[in-house]
C-alpha positions in Angstrom: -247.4 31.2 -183.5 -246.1 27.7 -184.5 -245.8 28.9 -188.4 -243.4 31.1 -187.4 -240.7 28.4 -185.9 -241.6 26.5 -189.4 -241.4 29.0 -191.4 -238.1 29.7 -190.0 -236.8 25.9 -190.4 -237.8 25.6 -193.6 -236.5 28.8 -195.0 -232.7 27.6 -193.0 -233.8 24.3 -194.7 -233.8 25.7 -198.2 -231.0 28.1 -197.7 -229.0 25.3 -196.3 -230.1 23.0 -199.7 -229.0 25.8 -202.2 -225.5 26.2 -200.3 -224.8 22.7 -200.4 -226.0 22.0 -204.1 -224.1 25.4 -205.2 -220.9 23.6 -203.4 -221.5 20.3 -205.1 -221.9 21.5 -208.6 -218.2 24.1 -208.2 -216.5 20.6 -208.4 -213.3 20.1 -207.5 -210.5 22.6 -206.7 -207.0 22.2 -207.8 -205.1 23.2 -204.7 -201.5 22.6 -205.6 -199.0 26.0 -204.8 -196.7 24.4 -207.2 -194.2 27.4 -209.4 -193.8 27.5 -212.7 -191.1 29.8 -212.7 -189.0 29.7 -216.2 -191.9 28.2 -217.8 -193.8 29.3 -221.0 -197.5 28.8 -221.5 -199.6 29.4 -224.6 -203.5 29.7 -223.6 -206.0 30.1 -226.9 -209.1 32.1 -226.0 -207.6 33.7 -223.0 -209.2 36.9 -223.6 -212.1 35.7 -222.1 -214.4 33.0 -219.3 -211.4 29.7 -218.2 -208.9 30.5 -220.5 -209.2 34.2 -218.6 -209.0 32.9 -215.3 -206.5 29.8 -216.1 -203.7 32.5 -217.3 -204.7 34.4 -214.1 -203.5 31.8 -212.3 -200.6 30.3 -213.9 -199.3 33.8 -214.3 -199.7 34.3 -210.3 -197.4 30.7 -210.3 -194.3 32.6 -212.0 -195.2 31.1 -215.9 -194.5 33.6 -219.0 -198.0 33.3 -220.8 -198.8 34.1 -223.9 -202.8 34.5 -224.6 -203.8 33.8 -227.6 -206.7 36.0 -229.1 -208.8 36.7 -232.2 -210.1 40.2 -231.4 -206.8 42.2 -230.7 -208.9 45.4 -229.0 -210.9 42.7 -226.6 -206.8 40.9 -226.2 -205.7 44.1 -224.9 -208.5 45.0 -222.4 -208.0 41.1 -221.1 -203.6 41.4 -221.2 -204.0 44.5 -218.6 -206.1 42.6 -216.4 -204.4 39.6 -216.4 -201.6 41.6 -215.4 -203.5 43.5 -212.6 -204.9 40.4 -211.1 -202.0 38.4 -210.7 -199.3 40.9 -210.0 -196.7 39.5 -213.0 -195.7 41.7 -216.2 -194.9 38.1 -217.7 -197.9 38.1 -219.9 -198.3 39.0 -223.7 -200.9 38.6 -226.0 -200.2 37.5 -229.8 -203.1 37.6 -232.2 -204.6 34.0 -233.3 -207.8 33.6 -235.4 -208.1 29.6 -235.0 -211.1 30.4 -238.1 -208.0 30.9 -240.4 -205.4 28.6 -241.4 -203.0 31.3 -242.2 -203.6 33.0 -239.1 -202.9 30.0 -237.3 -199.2 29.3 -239.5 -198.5 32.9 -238.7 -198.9 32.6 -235.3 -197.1 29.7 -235.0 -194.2 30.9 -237.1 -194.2 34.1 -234.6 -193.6 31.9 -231.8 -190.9 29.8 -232.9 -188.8 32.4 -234.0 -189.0 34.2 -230.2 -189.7 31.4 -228.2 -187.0 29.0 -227.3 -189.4 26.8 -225.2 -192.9 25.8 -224.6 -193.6 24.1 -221.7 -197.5 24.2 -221.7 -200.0 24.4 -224.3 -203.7 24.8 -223.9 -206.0 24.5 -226.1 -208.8 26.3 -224.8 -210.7 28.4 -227.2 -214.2 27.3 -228.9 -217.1 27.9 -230.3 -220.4 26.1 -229.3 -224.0 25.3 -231.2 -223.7 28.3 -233.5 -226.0 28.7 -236.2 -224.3 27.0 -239.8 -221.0 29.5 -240.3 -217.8 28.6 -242.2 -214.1 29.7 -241.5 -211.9 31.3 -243.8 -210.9 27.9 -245.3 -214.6 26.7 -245.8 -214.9 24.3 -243.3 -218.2 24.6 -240.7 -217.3 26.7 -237.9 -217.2 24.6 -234.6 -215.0 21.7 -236.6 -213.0 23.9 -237.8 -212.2 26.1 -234.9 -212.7 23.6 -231.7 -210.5 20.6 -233.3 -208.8 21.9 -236.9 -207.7 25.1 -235.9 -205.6 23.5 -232.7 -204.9 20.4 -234.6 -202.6 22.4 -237.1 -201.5 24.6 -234.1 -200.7 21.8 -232.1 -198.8 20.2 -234.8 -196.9 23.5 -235.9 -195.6 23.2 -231.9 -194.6 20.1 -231.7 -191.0 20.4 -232.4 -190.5 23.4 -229.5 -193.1 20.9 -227.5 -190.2 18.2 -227.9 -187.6 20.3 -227.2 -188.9 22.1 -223.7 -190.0 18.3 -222.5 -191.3 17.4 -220.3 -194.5 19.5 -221.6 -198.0 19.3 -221.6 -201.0 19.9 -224.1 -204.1 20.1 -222.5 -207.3 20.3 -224.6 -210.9 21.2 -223.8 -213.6 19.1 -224.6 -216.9 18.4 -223.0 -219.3 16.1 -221.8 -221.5 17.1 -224.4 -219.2 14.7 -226.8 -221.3 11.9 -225.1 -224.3 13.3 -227.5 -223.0 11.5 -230.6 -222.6 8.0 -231.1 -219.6 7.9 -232.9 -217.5 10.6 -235.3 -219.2 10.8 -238.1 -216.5 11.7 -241.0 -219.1 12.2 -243.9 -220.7 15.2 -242.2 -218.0 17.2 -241.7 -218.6 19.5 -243.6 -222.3 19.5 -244.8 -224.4 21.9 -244.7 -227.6 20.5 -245.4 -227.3 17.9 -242.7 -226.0 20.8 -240.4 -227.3 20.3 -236.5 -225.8 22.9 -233.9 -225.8 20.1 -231.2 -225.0 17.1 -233.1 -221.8 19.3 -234.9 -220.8 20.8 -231.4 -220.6 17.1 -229.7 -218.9 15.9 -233.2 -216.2 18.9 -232.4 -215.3 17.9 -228.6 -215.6 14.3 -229.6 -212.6 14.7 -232.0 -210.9 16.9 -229.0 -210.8 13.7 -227.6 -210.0 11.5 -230.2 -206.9 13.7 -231.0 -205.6 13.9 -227.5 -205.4 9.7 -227.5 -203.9 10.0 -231.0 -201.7 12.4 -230.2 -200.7 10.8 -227.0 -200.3 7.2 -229.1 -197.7 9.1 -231.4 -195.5 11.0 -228.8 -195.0 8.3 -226.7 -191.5 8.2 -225.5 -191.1 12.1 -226.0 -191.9 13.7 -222.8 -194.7 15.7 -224.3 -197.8 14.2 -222.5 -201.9 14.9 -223.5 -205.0 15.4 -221.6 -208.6 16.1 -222.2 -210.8 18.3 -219.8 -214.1 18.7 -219.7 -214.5 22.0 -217.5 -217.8 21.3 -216.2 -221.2 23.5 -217.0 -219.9 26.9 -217.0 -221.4 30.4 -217.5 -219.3 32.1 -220.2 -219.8 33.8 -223.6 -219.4 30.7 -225.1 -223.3 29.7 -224.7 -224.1 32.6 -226.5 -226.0 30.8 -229.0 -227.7 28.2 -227.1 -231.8 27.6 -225.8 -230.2 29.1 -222.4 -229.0 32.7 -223.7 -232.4 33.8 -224.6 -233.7 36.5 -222.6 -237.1 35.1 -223.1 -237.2 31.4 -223.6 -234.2 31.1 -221.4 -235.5 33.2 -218.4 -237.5 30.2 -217.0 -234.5 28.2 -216.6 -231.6 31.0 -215.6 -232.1 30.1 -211.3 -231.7 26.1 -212.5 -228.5 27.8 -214.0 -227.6 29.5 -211.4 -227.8 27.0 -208.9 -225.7 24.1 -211.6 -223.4 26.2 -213.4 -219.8 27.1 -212.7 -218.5 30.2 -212.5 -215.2 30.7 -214.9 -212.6 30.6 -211.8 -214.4 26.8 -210.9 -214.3 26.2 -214.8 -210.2 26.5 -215.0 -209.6 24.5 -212.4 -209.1 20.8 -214.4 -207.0 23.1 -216.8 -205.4 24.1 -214.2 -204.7 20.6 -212.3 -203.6 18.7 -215.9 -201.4 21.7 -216.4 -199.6 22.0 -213.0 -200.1 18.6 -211.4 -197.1 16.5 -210.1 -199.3 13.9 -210.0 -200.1 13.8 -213.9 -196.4 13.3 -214.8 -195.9 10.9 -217.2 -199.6 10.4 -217.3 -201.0 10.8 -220.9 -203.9 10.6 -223.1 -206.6 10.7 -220.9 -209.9 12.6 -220.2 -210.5 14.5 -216.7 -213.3 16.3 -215.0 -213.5 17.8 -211.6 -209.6 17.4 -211.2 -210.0 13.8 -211.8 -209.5 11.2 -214.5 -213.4 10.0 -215.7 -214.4 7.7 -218.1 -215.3 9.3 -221.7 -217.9 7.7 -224.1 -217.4 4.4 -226.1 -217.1 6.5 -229.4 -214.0 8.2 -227.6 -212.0 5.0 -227.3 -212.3 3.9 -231.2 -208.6 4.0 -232.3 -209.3 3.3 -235.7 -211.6 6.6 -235.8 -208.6 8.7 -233.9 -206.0 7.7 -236.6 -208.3 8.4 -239.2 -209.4 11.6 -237.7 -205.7 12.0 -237.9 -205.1 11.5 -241.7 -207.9 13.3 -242.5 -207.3 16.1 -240.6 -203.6 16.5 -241.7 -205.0 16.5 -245.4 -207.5 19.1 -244.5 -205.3 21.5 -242.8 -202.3 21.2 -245.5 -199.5 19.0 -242.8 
């Protein structure tokens, strides 16, 4: 009869083990009831995962968002229900394919002629460890969408970015720019040297790297930068990774389970360097769990961030 009462402790143990490991992986919670009534948000890749759930919330604060999405049919079915869930009309979706240069220009062009501010822009969309693609303008796929893409967008907002200050970007890295020693400018582009990892890490490296450039040249402005890694998250954006596999990936999916965020924890660092009085004035820095954390070595080189800089500009036409 005495396996019974241990049975029963250790099965309360374990239950009690998995609650408090599944609360210490959500990470922090942005908290803050702060408004953001009269204010204008662009989200990239809102259609979808934390870009989803970030204009969920922000719309629910009073902002007018504007979600930003490749796949107009999938934009639509994602504009209703962010409209559902947080009870505001003040939502609109504009079509943006960061895999196109011309896409991007259009877009931009769309919003300064109807915009007359822009409070809040976040850079949120990406691709990650994809097989070797190209975008419309030949460069490989996770460069040119996670950093060139909002590079040139960014840019082409600067001006109504100015004007609405104070204003934020925010972009999404990772902590998987910690898996590459430092920016590595001749493999840019090269196909034959192509790794899905090492060319994902490259990508949210430079998110970092041009959100302490960035920061360097708008100093004095009022438009302030932040870098957010949103924590392990389970979204479509894994699609392509070891995990997704419905066989290799099966041994690993209750590890996942028990580590991974779900999209709603995922938005809330977006969330806090988007809304937070406390991050006022506050620029150029890299956050995690609603917190400022230290970023790799690689992250810090200011001579790689100003040439990322230059060669970016000549690479998307500036």
């Amino acid at each position: 009869m005495a396996s019974i009462p241990v049975a029963v402790a250790v099965g309360v143990g374990g239950a009690l083990g998995l609650y408090f490991a599944r609360q210490y992986f959500k990470g922090g919670e942005f908290k803050s009831t702060r408004r953001l009534d009269g204010k204008t948000v662009i989200i990239t890749g809102a259609n979808t995962g934390i870009g989803k759930e970030t204009a969920i919330d922000l719309a629910k604060r009073g902002a007018r968002v504007i979600i930003a999405c490749r796949s107009p049919d999938r934009g639509k079915q994602a504009l209703k229900e962010i409209q559902e869930q947080s009870n505001s009309q003040q939502v609109y979706l504009e079509k943006l394919d960061l895999a196109s240069l011309k896409s991007v220009r259009e877009f931009a062009e769309k919003i300064k002629k109807n915009e007359p501010r822009l409070d809040i822009l976040i850079n949120n969309a990406g691709v990650m460890m994809c097989p070797y693609m190209t975008t419309e303008d030949g460069f490989e796929l996770q460069i040119g969408v996670n950093h060139l893409g909002h590079f040139l967008l960014t840019n082409l907002l600067l001006d109504l970015l100015k004007k609405s200050a104070p204003s934020r970007v925010i972009n999404l890295s990772s902590l998987g720019h910690t898996m590459t020693s430092r920016f590595k400018f001749q493999n840019m582009n090269n196909e034959k040297t192509y790794g899905k990892v090492e060319a994902y890490a490259q990508s949210k490296l430079a998110n970092i790297l041009f959100t302490k450039e960035l920061a360097r040249r708008l100093e004095g402005t009022g438009v302030t930068t932040y870098a957010v890694h949103p924590g392990t998250v389970e979204t479509e954006l894994d699609r392509h990774t070891f995990f997704s596999s419905s066989i290799l990936g099966a041994p690993f999916r209750p590890i996942r389970w028990l580590t991974c965020k779900t999209p709603i924890q995922g938005a809330q660092t977006s969330l806090y360097c988007a809304v937070s009085e406390d991050l006022e004035g506050v620029t150029g820095r890299y956050y995690a769990d609603c917190a400022e954390t230290p970023s790799s070595e690689a992250s810090k080189n200011e001579e790689d961030a100003k040439t990322l800089w230059d060669v970016s500009v000549e690479l998307v036409g500036l």
